[in-house]
Structure formats: structure tokens, C-alpha cells
Backbone as XML, in Angstrom:
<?xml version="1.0"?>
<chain id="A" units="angstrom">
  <residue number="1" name="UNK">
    <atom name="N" x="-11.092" y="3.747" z="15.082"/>
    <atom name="CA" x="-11.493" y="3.847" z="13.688"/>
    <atom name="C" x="-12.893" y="4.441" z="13.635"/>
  </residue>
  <residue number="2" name="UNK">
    <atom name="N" x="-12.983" y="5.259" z="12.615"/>
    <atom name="CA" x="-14.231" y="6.287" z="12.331"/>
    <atom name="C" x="-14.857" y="5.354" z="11.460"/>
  </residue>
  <residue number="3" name="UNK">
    <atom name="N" x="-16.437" y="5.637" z="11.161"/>
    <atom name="CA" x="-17.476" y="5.054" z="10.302"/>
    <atom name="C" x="-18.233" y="6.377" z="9.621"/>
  </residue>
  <residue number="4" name="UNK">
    <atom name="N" x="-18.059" y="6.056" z="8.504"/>
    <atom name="CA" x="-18.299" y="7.158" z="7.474"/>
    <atom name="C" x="-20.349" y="6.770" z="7.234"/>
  </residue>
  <residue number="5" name="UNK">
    <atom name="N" x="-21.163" y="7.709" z="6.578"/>
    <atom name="CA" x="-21.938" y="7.494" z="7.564"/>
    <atom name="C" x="-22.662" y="6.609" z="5.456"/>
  </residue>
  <residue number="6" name="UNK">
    <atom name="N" x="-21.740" y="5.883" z="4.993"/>
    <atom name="CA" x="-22.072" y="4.544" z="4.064"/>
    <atom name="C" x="-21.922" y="3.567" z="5.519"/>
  </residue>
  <residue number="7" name="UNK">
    <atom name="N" x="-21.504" y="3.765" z="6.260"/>
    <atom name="CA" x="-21.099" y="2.038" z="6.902"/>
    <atom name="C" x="-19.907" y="1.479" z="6.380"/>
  </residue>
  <residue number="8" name="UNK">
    <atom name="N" x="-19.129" y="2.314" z="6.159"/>
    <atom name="CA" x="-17.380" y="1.827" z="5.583"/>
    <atom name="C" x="-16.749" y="2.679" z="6.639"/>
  </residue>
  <residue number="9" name="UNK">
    <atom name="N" x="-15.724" y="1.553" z="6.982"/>
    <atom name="CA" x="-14.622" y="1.919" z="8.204"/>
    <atom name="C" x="-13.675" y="2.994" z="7.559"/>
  </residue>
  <residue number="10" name="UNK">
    <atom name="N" x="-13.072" y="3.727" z="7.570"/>
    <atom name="CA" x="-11.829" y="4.594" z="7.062"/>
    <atom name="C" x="-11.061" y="5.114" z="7.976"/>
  </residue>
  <residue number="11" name="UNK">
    <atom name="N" x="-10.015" y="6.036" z="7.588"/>
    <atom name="CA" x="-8.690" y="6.018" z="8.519"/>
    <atom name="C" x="-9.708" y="7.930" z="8.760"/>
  </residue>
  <residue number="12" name="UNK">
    <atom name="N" x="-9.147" y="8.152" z="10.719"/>
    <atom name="CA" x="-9.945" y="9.375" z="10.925"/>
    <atom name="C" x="-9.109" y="10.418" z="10.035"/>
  </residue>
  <residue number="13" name="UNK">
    <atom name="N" x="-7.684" y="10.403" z="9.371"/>
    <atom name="CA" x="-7.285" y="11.754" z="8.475"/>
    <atom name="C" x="-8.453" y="12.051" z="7.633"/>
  </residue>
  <residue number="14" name="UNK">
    <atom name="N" x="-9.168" y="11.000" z="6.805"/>
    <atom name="CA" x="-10.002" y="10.963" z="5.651"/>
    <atom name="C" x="-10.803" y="11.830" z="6.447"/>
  </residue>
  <residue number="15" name="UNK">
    <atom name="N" x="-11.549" y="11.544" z="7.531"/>
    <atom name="CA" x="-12.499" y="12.137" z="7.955"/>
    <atom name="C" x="-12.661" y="13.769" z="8.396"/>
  </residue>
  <residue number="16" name="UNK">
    <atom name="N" x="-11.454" y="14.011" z="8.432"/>
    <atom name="CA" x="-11.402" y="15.152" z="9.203"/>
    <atom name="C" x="-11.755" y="16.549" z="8.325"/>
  </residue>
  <residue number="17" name="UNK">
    <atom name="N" x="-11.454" y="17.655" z="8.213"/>
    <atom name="CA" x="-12.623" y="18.740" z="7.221"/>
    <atom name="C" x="-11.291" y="19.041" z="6.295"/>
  </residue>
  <residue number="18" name="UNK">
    <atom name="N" x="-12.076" y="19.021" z="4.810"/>
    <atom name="CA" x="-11.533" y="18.613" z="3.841"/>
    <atom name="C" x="-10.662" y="20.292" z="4.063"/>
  </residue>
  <residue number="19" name="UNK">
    <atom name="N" x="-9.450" y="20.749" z="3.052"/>
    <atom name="CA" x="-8.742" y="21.835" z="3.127"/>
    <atom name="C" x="-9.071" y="22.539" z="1.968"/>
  </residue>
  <residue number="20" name="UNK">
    <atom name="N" x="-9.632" y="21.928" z="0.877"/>
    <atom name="CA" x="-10.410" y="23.259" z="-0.201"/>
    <atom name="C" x="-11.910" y="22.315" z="0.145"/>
  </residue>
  <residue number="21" name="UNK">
    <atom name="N" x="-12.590" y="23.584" z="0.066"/>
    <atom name="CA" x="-14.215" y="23.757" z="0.429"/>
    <atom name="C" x="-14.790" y="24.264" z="-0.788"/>
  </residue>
  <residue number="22" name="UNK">
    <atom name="N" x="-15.308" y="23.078" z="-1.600"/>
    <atom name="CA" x="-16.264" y="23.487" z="-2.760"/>
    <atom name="C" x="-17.696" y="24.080" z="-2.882"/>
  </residue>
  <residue number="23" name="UNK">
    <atom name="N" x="-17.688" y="25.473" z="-3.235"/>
    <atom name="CA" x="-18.776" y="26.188" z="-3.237"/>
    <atom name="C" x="-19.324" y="26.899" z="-4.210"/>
  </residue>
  <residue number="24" name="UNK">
    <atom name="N" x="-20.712" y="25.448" z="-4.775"/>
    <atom name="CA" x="-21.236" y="25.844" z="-6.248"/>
    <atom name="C" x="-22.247" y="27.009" z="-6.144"/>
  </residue>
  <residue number="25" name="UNK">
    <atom name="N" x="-22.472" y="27.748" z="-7.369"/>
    <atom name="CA" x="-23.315" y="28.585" z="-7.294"/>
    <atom name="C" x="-24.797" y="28.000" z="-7.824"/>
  </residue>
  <residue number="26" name="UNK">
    <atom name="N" x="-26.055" y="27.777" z="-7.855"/>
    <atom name="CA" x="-27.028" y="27.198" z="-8.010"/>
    <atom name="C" x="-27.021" y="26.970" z="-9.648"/>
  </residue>
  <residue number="27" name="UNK">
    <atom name="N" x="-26.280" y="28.150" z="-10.647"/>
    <atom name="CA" x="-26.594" y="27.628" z="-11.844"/>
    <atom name="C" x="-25.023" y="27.017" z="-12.369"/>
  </residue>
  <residue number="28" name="UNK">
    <atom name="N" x="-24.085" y="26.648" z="-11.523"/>
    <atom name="CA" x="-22.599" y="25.548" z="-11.781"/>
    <atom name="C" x="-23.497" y="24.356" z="-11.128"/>
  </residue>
  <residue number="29" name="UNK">
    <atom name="N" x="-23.799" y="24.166" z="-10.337"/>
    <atom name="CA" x="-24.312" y="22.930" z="-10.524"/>
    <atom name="C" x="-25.641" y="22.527" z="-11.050"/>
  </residue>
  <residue number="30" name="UNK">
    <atom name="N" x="-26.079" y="23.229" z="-11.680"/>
    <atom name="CA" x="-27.014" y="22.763" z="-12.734"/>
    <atom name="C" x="-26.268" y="22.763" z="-14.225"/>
  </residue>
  <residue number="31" name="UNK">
    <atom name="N" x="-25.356" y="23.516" z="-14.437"/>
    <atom name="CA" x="-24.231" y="22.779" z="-15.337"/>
    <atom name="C" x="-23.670" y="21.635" z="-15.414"/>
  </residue>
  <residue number="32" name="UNK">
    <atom name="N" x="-23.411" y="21.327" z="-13.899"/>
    <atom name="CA" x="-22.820" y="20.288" z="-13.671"/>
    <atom name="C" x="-23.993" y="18.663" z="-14.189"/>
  </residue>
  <residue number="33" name="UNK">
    <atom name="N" x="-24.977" y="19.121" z="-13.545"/>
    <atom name="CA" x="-25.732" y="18.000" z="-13.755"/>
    <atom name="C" x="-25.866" y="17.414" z="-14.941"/>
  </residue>
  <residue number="34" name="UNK">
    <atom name="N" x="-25.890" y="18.902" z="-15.625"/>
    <atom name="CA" x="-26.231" y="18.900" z="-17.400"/>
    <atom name="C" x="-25.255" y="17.896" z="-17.881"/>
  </residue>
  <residue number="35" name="UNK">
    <atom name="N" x="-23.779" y="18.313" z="-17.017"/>
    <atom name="CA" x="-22.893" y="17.064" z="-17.898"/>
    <atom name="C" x="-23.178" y="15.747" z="-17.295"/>
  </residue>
  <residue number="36" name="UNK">
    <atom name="N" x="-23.780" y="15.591" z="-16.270"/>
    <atom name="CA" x="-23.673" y="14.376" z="-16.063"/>
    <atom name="C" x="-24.945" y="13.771" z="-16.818"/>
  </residue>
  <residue number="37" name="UNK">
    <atom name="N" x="-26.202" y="14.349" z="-16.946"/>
    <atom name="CA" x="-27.062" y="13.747" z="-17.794"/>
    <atom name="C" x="-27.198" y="13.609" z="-18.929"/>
  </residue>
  <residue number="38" name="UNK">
    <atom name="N" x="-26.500" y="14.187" z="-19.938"/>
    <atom name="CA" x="-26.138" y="14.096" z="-21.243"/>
    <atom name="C" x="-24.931" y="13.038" z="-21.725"/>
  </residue>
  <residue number="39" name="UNK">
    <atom name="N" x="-25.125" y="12.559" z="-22.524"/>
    <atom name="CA" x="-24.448" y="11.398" z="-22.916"/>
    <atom name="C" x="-23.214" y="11.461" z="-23.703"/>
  </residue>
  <residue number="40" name="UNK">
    <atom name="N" x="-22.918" y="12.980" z="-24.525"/>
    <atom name="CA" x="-22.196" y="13.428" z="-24.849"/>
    <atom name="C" x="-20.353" y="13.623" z="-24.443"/>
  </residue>
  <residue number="41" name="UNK">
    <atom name="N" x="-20.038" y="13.107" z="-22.832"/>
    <atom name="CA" x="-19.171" y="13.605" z="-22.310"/>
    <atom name="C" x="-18.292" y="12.684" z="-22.006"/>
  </residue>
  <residue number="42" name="UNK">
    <atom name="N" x="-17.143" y="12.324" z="-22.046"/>
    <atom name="CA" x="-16.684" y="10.785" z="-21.263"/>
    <atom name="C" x="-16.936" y="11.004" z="-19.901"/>
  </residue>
  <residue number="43" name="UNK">
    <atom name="N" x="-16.184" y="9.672" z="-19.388"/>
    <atom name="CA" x="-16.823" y="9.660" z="-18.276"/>
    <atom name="C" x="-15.708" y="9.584" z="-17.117"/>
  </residue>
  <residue number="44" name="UNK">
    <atom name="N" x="-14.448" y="10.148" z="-17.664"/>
    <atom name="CA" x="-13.925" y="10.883" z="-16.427"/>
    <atom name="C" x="-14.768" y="12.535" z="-16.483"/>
  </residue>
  <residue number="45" name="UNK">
    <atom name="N" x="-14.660" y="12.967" z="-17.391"/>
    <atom name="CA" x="-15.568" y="14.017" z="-17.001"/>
    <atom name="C" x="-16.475" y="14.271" z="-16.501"/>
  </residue>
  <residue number="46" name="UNK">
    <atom name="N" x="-17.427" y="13.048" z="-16.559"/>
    <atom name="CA" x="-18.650" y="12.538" z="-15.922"/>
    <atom name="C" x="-18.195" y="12.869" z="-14.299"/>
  </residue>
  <residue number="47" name="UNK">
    <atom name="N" x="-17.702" y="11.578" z="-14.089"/>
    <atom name="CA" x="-16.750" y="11.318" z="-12.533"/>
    <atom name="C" x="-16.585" y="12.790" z="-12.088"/>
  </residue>
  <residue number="48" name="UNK">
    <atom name="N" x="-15.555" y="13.631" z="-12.678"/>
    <atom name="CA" x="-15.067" y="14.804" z="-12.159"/>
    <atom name="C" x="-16.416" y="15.686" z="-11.417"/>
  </residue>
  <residue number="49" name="UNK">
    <atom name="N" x="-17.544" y="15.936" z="-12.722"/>
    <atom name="CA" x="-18.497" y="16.565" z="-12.018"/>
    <atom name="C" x="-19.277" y="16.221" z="-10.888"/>
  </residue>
  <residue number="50" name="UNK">
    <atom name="N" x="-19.288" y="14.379" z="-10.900"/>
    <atom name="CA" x="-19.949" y="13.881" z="-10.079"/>
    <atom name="C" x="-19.231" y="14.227" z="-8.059"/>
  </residue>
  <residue number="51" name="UNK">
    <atom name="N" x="-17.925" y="14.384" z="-8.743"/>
    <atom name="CA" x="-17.081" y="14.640" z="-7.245"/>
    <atom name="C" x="-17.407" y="16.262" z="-6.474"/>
  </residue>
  <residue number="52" name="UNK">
    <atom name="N" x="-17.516" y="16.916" z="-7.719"/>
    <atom name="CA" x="-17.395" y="18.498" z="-7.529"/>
    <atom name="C" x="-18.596" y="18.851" z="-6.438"/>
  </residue>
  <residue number="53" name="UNK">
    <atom name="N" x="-20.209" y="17.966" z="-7.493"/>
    <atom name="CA" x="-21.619" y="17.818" z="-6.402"/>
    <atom name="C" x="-21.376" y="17.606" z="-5.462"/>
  </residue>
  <residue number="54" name="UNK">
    <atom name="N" x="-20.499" y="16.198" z="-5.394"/>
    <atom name="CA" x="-20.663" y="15.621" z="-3.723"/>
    <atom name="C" x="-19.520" y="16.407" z="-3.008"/>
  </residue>
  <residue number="55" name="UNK">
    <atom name="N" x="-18.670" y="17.164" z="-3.483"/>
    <atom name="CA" x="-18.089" y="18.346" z="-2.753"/>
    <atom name="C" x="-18.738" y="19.490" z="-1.835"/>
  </residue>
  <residue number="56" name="UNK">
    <atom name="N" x="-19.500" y="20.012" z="-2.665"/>
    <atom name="CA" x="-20.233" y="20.748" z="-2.804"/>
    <atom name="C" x="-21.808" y="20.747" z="-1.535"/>
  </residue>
  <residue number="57" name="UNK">
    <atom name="N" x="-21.674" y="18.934" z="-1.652"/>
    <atom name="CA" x="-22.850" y="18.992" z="-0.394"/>
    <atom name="C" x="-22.026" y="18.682" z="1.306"/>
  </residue>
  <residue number="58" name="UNK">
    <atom name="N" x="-20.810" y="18.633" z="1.115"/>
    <atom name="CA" x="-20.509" y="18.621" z="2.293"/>
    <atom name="C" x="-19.714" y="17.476" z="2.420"/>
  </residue>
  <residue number="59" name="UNK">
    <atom name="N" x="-19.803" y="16.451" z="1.527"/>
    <atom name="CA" x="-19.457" y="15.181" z="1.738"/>
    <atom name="C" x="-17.924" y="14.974" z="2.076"/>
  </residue>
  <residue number="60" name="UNK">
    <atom name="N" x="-16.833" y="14.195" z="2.819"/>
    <atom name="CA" x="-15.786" y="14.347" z="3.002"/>
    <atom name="C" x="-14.831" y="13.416" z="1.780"/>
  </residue>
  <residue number="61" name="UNK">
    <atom name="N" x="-13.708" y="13.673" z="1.320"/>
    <atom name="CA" x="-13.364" y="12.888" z="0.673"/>
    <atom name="C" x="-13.045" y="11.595" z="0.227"/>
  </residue>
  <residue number="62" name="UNK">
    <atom name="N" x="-12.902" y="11.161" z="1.530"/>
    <atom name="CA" x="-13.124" y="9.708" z="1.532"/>
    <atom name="C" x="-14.508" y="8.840" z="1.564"/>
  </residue>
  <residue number="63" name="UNK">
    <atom name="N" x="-15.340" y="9.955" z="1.743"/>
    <atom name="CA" x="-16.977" y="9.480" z="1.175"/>
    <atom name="C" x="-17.504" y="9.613" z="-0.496"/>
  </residue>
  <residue number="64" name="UNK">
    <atom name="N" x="-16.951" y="10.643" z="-0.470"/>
    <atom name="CA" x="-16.728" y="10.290" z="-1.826"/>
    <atom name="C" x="-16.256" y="9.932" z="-2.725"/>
  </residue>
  <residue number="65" name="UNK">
    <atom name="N" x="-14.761" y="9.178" z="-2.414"/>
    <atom name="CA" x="-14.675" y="8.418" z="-3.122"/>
    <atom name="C" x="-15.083" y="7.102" z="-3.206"/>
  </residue>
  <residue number="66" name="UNK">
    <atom name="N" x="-15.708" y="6.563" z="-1.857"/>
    <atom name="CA" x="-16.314" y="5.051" z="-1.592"/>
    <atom name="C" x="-17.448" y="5.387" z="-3.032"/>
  </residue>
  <residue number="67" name="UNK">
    <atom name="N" x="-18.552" y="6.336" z="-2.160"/>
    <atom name="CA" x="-19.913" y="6.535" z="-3.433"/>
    <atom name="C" x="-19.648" y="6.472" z="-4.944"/>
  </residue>
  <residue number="68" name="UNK">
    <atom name="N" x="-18.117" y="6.583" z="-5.447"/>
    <atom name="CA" x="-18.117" y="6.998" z="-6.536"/>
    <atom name="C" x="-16.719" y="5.360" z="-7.014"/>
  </residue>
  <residue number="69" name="UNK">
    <atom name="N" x="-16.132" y="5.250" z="-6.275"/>
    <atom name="CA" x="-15.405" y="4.165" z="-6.700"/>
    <atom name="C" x="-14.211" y="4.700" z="-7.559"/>
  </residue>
  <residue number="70" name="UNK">
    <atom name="N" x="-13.403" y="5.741" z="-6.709"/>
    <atom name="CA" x="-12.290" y="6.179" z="-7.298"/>
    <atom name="C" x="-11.551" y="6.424" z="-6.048"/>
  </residue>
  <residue number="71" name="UNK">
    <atom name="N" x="-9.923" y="6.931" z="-5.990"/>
    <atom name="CA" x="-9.151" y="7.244" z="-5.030"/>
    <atom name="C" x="-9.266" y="8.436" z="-4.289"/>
  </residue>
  <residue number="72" name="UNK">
    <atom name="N" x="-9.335" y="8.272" z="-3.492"/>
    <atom name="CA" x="-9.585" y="9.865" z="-2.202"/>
    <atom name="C" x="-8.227" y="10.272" z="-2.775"/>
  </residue>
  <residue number="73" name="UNK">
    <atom name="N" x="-7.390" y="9.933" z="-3.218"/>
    <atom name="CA" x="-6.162" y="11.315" z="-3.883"/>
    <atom name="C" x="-7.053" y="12.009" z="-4.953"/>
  </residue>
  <residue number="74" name="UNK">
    <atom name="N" x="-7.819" y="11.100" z="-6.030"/>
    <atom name="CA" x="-8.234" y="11.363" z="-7.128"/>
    <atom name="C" x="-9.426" y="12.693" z="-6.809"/>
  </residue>
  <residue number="75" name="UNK">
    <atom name="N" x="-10.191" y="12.485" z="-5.345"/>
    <atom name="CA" x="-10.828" y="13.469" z="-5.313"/>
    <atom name="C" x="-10.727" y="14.483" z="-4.621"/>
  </residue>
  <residue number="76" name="UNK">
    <atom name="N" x="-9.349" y="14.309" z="-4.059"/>
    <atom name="CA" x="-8.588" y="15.417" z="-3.479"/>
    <atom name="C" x="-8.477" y="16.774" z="-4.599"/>
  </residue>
  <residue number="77" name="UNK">
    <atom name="N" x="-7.606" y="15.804" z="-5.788"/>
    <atom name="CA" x="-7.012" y="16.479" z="-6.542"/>
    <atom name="C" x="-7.714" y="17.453" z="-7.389"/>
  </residue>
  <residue number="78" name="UNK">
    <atom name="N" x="-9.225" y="17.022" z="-8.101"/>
    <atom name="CA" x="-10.138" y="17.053" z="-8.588"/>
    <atom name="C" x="-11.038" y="18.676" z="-7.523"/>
  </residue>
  <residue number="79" name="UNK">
    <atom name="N" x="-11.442" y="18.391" z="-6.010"/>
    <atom name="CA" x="-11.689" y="19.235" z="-5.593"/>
    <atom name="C" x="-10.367" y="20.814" z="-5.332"/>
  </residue>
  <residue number="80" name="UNK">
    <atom name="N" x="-9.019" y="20.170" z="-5.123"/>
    <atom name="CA" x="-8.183" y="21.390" z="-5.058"/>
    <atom name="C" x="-7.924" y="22.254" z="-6.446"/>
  </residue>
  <residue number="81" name="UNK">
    <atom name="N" x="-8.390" y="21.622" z="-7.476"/>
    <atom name="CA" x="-7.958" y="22.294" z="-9.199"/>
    <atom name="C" x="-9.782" y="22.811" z="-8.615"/>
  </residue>
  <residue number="82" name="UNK">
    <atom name="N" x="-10.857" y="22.472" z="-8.295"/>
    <atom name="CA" x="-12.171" y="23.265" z="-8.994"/>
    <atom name="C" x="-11.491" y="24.902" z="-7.830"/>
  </residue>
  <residue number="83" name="UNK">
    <atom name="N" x="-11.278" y="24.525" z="-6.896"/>
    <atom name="CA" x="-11.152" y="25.768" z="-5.636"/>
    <atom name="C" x="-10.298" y="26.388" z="-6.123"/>
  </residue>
  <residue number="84" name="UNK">
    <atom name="N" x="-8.772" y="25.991" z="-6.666"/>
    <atom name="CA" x="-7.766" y="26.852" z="-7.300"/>
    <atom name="C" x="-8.000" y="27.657" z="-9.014"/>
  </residue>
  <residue number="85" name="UNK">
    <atom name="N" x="-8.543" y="26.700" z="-9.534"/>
    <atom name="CA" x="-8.735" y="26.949" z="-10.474"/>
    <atom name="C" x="-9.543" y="27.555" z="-11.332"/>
  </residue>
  <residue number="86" name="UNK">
    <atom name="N" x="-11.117" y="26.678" z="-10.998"/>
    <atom name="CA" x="-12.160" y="27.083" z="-10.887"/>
    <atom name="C" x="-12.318" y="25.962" z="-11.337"/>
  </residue>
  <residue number="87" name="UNK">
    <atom name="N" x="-13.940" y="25.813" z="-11.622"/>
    <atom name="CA" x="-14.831" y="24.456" z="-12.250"/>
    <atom name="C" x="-14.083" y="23.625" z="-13.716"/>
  </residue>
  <residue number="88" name="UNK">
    <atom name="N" x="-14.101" y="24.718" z="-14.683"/>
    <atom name="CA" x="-13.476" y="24.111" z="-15.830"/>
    <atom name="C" x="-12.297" y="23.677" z="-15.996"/>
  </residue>
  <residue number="89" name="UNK">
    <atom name="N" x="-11.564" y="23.941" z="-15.214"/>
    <atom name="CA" x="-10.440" y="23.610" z="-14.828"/>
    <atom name="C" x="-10.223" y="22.137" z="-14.454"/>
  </residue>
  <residue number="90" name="UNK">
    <atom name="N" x="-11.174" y="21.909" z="-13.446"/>
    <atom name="CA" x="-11.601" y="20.442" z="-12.661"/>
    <atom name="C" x="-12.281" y="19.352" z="-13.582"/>
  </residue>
  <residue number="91" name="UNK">
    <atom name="N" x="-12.986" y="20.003" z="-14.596"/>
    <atom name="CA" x="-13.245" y="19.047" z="-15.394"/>
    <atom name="C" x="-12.468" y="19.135" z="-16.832"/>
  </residue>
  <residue number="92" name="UNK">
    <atom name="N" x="-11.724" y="19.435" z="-16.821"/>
    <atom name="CA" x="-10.854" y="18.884" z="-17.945"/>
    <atom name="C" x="-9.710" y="18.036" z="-17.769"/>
  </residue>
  <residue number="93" name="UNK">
    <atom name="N" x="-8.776" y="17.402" z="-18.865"/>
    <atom name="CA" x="-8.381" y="16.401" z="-18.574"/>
    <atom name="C" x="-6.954" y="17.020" z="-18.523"/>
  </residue>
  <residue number="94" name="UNK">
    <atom name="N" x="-5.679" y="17.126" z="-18.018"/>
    <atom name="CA" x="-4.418" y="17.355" z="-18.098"/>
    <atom name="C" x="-3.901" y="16.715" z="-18.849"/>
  </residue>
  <residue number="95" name="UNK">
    <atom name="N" x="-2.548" y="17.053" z="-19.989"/>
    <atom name="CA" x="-1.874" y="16.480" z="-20.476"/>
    <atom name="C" x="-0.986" y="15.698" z="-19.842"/>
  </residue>
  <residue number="96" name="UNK">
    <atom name="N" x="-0.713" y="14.404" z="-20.284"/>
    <atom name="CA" x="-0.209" y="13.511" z="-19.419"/>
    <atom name="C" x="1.319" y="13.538" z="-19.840"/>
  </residue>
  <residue number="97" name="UNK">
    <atom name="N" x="2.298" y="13.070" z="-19.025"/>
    <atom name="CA" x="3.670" y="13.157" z="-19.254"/>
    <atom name="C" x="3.797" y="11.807" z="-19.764"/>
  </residue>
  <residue number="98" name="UNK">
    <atom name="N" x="5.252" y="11.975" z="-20.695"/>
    <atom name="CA" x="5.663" y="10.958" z="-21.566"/>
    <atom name="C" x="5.927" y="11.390" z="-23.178"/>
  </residue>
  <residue number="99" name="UNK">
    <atom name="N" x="5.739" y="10.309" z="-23.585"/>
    <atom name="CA" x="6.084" y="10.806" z="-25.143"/>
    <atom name="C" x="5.020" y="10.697" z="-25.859"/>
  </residue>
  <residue number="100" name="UNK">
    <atom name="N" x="4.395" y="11.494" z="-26.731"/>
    <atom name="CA" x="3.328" y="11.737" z="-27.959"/>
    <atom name="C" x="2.977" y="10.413" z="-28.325"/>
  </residue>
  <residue number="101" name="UNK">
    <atom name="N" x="1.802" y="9.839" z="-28.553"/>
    <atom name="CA" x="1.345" y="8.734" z="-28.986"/>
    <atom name="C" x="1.846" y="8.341" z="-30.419"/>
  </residue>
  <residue number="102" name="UNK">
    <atom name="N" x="2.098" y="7.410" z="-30.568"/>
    <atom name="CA" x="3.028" y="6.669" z="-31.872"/>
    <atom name="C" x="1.935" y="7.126" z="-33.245"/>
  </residue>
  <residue number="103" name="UNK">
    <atom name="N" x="0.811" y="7.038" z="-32.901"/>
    <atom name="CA" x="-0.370" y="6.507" z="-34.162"/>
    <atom name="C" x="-0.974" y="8.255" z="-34.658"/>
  </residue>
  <residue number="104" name="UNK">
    <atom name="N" x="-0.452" y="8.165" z="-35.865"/>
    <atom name="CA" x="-1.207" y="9.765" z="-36.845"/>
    <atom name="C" x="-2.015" y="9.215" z="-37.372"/>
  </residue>
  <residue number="105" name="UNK">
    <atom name="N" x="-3.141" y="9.589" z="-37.006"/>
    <atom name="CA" x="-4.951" y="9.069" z="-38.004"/>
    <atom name="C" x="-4.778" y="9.793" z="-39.404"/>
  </residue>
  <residue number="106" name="UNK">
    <atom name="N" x="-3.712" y="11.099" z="-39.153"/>
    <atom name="CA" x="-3.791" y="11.688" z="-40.748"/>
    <atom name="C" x="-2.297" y="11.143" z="-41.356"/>
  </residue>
  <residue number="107" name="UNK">
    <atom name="N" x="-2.407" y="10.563" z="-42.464"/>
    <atom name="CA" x="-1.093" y="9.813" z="-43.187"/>
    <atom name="C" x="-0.557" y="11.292" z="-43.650"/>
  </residue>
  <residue number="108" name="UNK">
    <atom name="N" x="1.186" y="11.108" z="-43.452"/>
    <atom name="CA" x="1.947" y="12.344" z="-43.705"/>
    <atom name="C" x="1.462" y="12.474" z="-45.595"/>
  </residue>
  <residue number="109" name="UNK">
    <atom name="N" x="1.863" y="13.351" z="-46.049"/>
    <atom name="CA" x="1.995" y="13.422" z="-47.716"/>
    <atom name="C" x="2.413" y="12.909" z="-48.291"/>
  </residue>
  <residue number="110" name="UNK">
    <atom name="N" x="3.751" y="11.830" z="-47.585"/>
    <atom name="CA" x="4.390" y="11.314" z="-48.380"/>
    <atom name="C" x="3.484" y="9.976" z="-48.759"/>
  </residue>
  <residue number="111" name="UNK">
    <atom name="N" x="3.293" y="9.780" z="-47.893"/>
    <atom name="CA" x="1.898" y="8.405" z="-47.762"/>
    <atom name="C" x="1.123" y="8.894" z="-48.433"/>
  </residue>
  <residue number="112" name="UNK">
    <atom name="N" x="0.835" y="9.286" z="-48.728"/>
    <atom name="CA" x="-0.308" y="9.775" z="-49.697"/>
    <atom name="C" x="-0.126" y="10.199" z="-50.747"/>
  </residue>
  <residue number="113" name="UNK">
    <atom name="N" x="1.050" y="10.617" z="-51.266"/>
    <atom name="CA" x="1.498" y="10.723" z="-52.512"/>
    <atom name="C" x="1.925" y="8.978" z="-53.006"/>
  </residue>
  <residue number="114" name="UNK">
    <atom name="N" x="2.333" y="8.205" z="-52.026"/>
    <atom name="CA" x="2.797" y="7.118" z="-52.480"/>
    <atom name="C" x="1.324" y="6.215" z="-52.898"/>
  </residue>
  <residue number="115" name="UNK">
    <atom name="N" x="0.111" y="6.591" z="-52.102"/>
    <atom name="CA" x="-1.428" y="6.082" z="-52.034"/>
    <atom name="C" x="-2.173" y="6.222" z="-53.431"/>
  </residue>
  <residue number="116" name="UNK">
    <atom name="N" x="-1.435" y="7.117" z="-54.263"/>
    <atom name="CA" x="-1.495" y="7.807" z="-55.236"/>
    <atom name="C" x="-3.037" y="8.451" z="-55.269"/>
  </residue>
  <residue number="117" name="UNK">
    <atom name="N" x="-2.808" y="9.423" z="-53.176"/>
    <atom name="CA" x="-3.982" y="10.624" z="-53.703"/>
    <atom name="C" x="-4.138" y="11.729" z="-54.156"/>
  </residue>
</chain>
């Protein structure tokens, strides 16, 4: 067993050199930062950028996900969409499968004709 260099044991696959290699340009990750220091953003988006940095410095995936407290799939996935995709890509959120959320914030017309607006 390998020691990641937090002092957390992990399995040596984690360790071994990641298969997309994230490579920011000096002003994407000063974008990046921007989202993370602004308060404006949720915070998987937050997360996402925070993975892309520690991509970016070399870190292996299973180090970053200890530092960050998410799944080494999660930052697998996250680093193979910024390399395939590009950055914006990586930080946005995918539509999720299933069925359309039950709740319309806007009442149909008929509701509202019945609201008498």
C-alpha cells in the first residue's frame, strides 16, 4: 500500500499518472480562482474549479479527492470533461436523467385565471 503524500493510505491504481493531464493557461486559472472567491457560484461549481487547480498542479486523483472530500470517480470525471471538453464544460452542471421536477414556480393560466389575475 502507497501513502499519498496527506498521510492517507490509498489503493496504488489511485496513485499511478492520471490519463487526462490538466493544463491551465495562467489567465483559466485566474478565472478559476475568480469563481472560487466570489460568492456568487454554488458550490459544486465551486468544487469543480477547485479540482481543475489541483489538476492542474500535478496532484493525483485520489489526492484530490481526500483534500477536497469528494469521490476520485467524481474527480476523474470532472478532470476528463475539462481535457475533452474544455474548462466550461467541467464546470457546468449536466442534466440529470429521470423525469422533470413536479413543481412550476409559474402557475399555468388556468390558475390564474381561476386567481382572478
Amino acid at each position: 500500500m502507497k501513502v499519498i503524500s496527506f498521510g492517507i493510505p490509498c489503493c496504488e491504481d489511485a496513485m499511478a499518472r492520471p490519463k487526462f493531464v490538466v493544463r491551465l493557461s495562467a489567465e483559466e486559472r485566474r478565472q478559476l480562482r475568480e469563481v472560487i472567491r466570489r460568492g456568487a457560484h454554488g458550490a459544486r461549481r465551486v468544487t469543480r474549479a477547485r479540482i481543475l487547480l489541483k489538476a492542474d498542479d500535478g496532484l493525483t486523483d485520489a489526492a484530490i479527492a481526500t483534500a477536497l472530500d469528494v469521490g476520485v470517480a467524481t474527480v476523474h470525471r470532472i478532470r476528463q470533461r475539462g481535457v475533452e471538453e474544455g474548462r466550461a464544460a467541467a464546470l457546468t452542471e449536466r442534466p440529470r436523467p429521470g423525469a422533470a421536477p413536479p413543481f412550476n414556480p409559474k402557475p399555468s393560466p388556468s390558475a390564474r385565471d381561476r386567481a382572478g389575475l
